[in-house]
Backbone as ProteinMPNN parsed JSONL, in Angstrom:
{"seq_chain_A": "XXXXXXXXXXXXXXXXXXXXXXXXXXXXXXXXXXXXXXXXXXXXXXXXXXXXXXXXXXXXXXXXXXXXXXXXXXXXXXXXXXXXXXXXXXXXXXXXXXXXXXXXXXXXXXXXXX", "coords_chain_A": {"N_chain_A": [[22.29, -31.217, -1.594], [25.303, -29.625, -1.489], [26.839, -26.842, -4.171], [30.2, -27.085, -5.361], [32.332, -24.794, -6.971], [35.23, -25.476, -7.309], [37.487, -26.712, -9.388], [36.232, -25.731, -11.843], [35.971, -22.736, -10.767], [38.97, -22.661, -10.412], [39.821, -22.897, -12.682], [38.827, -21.422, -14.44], [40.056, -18.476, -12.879], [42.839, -19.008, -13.54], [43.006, -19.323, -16.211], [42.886, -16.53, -16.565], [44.526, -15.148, -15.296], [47.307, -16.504, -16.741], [46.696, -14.477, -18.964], [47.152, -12.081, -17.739], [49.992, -12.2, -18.057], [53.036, -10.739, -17.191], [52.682, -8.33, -16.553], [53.002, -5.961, -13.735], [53.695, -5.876, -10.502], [51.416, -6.621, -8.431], [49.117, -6.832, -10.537], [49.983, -9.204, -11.564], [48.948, -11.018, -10.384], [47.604, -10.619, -8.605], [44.223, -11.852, -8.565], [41.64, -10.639, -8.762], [42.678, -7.694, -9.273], [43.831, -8.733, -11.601], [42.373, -8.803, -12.929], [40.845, -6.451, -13.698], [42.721, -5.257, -15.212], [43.775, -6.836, -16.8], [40.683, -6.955, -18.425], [40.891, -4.079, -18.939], [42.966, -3.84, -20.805], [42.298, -5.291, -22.945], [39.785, -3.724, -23.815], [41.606, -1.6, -24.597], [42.799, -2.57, -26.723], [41.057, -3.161, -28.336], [40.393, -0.73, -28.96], [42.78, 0.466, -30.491], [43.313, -1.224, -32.678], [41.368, 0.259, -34.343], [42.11, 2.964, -34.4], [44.925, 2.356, -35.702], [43.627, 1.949, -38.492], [43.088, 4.706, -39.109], [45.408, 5.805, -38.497], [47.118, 5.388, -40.373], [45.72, 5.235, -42.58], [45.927, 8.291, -42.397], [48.709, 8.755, -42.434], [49.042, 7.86, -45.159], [47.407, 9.635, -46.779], [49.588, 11.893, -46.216], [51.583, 11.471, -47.241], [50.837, 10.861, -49.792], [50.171, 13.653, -50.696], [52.344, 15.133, -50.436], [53.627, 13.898, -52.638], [52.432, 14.834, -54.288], [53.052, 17.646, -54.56], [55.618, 18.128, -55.332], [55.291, 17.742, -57.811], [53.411, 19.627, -58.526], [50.559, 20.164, -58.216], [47.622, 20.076, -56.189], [46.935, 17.799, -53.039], [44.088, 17.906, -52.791], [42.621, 18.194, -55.715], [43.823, 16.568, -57.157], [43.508, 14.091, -56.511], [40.639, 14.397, -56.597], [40.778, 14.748, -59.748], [41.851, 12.148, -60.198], [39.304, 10.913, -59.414], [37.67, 11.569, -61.829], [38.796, 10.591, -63.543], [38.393, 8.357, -63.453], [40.151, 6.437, -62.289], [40.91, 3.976, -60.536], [42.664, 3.671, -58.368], [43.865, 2.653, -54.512], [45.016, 4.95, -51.635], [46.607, 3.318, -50.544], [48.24, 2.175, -51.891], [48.811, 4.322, -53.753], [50.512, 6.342, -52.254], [52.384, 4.315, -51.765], [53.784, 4.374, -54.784], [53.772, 6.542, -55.035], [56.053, 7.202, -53.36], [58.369, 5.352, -54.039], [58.174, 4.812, -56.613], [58.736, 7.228, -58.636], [58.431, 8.452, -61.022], [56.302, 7.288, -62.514], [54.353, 7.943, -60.832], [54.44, 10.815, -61.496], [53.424, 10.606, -63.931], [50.988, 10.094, -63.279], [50.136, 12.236, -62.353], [50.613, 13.835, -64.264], [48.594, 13.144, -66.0], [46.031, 13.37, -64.359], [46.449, 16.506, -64.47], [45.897, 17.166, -66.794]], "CA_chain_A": [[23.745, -31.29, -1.709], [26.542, -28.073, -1.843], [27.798, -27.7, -5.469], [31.037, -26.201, -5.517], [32.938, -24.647, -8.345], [36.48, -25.096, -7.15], [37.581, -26.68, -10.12], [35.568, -24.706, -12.71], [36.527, -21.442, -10.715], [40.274, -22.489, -10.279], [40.372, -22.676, -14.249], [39.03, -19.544, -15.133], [41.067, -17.688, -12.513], [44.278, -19.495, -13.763], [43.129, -18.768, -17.802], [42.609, -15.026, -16.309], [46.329, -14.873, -14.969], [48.105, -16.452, -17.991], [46.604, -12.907, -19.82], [48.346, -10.926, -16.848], [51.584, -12.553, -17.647], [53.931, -9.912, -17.569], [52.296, -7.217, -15.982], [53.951, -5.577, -12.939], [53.198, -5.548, -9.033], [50.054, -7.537, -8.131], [48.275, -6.986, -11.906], [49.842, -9.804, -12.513], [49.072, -12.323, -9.772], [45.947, -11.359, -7.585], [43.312, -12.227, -9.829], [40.893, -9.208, -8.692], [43.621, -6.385, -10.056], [44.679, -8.886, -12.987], [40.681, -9.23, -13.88], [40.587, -5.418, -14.154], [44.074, -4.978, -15.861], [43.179, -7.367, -18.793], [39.582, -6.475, -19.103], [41.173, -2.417, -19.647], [43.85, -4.294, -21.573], [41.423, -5.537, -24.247], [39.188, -1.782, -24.202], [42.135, -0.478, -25.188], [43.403, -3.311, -27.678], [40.08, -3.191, -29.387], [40.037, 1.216, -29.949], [43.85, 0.608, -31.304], [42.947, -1.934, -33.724], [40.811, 0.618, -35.049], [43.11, 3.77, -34.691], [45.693, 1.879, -36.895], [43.315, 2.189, -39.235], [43.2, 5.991, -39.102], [46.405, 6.496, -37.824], [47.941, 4.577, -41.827], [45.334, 6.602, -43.945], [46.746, 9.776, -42.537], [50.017, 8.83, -43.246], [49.091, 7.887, -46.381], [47.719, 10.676, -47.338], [50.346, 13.005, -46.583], [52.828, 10.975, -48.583], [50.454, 11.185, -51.342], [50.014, 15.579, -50.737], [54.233, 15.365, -50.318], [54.475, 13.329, -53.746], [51.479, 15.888, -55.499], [53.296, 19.053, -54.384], [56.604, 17.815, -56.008], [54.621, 17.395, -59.385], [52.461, 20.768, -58.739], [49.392, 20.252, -57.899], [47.582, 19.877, -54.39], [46.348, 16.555, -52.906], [42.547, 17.65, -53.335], [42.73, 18.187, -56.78], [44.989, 14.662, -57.454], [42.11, 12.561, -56.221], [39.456, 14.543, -57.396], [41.469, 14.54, -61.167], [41.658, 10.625, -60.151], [38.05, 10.213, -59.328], [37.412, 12.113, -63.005], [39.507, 10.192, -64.908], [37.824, 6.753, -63.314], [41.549, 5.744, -62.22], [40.977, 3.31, -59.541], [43.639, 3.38, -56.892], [44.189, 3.281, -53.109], [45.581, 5.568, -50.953], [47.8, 2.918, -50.093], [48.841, 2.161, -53.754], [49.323, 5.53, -54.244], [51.467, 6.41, -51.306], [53.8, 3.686, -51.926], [53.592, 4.908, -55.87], [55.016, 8.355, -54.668], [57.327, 7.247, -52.362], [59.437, 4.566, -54.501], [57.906, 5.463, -58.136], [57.877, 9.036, -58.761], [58.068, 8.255, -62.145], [55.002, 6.571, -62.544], [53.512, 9.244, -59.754], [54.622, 12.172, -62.148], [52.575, 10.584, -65.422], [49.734, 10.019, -62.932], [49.434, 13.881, -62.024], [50.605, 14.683, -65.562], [47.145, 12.72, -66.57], [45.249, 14.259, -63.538], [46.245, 17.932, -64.855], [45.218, 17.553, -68.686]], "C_chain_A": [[24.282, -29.966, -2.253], [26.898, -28.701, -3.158], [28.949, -27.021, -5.454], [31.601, -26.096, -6.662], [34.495, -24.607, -8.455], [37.279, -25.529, -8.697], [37.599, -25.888, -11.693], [36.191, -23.047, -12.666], [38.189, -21.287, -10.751], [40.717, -22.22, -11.82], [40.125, -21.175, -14.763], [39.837, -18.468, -14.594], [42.931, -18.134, -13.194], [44.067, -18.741, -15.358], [43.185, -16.831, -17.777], [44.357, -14.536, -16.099], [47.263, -14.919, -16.19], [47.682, -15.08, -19.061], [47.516, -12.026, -19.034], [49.339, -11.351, -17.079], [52.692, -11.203, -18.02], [53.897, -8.42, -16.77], [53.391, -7.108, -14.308], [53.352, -5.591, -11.778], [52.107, -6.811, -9.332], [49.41, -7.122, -9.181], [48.714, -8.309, -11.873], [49.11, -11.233, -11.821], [48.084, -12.043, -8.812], [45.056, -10.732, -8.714], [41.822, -11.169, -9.486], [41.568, -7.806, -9.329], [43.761, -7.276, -11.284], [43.407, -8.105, -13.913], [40.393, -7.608, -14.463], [41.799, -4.727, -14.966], [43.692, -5.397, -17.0], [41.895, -7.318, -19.241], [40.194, -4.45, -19.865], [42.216, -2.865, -20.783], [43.07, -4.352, -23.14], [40.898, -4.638, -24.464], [40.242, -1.729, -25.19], [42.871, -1.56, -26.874], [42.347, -3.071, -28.822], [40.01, -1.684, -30.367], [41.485, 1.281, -30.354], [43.849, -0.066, -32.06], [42.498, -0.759, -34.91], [41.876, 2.094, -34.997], [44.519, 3.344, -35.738], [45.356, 2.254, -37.732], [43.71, 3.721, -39.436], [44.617, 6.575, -39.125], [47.196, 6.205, -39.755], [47.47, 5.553, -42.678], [45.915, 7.949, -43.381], [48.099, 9.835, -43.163], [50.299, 8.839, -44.721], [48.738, 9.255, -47.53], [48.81, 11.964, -47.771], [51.741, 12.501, -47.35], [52.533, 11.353, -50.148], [50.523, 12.888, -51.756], [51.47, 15.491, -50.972], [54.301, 14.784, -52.08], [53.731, 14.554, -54.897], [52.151, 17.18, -55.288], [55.045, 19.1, -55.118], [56.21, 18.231, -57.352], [54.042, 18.606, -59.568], [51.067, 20.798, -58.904], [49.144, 19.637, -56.258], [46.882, 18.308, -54.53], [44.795, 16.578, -53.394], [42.318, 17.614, -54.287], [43.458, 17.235, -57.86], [43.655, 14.147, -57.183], [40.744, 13.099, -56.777], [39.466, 14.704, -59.301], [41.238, 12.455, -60.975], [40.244, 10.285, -59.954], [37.674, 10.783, -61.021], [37.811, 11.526, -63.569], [39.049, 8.478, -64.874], [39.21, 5.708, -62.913], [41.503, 5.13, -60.753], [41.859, 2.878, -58.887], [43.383, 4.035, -55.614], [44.822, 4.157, -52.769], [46.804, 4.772, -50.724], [49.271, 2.703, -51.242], [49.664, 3.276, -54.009], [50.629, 6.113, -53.339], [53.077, 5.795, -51.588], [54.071, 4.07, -53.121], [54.768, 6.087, -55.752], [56.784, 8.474, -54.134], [58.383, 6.663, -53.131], [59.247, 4.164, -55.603], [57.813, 6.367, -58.421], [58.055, 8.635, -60.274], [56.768, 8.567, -62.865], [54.117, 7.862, -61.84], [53.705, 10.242, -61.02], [53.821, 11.639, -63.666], [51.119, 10.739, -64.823], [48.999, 11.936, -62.919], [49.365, 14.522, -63.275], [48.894, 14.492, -66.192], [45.678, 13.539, -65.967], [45.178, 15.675, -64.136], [45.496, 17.911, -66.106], [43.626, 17.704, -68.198]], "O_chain_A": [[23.832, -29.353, -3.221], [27.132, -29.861, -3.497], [28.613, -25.845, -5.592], [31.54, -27.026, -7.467], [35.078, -23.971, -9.333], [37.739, -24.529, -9.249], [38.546, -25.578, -12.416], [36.624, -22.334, -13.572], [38.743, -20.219, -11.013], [41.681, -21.533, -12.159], [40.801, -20.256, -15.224], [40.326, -17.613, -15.333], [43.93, -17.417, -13.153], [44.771, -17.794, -15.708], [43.45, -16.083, -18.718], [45.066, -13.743, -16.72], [47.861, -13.952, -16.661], [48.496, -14.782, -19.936], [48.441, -11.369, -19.512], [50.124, -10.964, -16.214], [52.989, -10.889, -19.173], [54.826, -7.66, -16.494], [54.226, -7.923, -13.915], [52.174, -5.257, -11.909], [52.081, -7.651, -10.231], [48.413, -6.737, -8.57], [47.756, -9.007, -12.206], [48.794, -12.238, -12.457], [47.623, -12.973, -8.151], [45.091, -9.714, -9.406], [40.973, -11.203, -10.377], [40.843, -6.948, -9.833], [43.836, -6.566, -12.287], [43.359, -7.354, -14.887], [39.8, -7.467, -15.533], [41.652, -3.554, -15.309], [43.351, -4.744, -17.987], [41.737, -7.601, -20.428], [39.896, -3.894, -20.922], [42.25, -2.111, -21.756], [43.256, -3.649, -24.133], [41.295, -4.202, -25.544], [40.011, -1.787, -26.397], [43.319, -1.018, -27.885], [42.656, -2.834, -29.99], [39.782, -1.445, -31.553], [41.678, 2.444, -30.708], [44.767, 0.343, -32.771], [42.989, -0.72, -36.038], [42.564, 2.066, -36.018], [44.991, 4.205, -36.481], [46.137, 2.989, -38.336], [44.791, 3.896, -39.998], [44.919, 7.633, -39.677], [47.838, 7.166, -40.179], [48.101, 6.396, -43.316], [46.416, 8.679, -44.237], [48.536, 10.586, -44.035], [51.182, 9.399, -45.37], [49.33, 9.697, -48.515], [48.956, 12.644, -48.786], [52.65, 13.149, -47.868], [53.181, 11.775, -51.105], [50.851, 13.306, -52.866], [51.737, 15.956, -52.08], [55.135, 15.371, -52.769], [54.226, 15.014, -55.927], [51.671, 18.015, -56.054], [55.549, 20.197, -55.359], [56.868, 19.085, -57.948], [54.014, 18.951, -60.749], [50.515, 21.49, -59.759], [49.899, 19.072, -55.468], [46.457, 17.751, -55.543], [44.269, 15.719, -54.103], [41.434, 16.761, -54.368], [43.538, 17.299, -59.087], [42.877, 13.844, -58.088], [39.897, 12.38, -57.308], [38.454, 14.758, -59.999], [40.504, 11.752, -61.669], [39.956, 9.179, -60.411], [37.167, 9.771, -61.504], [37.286, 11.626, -64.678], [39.212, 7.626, -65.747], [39.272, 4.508, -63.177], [42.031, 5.757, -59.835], [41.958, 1.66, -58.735], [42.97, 5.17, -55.373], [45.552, 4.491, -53.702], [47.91, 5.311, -50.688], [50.478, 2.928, -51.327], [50.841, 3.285, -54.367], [51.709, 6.277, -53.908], [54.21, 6.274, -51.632], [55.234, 4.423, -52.927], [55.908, 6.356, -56.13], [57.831, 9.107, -54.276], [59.445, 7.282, -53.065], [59.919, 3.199, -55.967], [56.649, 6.728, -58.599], [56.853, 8.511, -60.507], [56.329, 9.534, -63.486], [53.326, 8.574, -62.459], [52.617, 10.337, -61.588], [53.7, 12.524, -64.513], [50.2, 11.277, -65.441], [47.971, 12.51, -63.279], [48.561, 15.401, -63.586], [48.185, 15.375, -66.674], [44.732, 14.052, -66.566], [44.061, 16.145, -64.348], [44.537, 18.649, -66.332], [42.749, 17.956, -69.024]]}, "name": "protein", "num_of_chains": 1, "seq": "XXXXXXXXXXXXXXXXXXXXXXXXXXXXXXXXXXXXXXXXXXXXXXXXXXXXXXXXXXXXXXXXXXXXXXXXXXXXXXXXXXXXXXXXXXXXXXXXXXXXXXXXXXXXXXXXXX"}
């Protein structure tokens, strides 16, 4: 006896489409272009997940270099004064710190310089 998979295959092509929804021209609706649309779809979803990452600590840093050059001193010498002094903060901490505490930022570097 033939086994067929019409069922089986009609579902996965249908769960394959609802990912193309939106796409333009035939991506979204013949299921040979979608299948290679949302497989490159996800590639690229997965290496921007991780560029976020990268893409935040840069920013962060240069908020933190922008808030240390206010105060007078450079960014390398801020974090390596902060790794010396055992003062455990993020980049992200710190960033936001600079940006909408300079206060607080300006005792940190004052502490960093001594």
């Amino acid at each position: 006896m033939r086994i067929k998979k019409g069922t089986v295959r009609a579902k996965k092509r249908k769960r394959l489409l609802v990912h193309a929804k939106g796409y333009m021209w035939r991506r979204k609706n013949v299921y040979r272009i979608a299948k290679e649309a949302v497989h490159k779809a996800w590639a690229d979803m997965y290496v921007g997940r991780k560029q976020k990452k990268r893409n935040f600590r840069r920013l962060w840093n240069i908020r933190i270099n922008a808030a240390c050059r206010i105060n007078g001193v450079t960014y390398s010498k801020f974090i390596h004064g902060l790794k010396q002094n055992n003062i455990e903060l993020d980049r992200k901490v710190l960033s936001e710190l600079g940006r909408t505490n300079p206060e607080a930022f300006k005792k940190l570097t004052e502490k960093v310089k001594e």
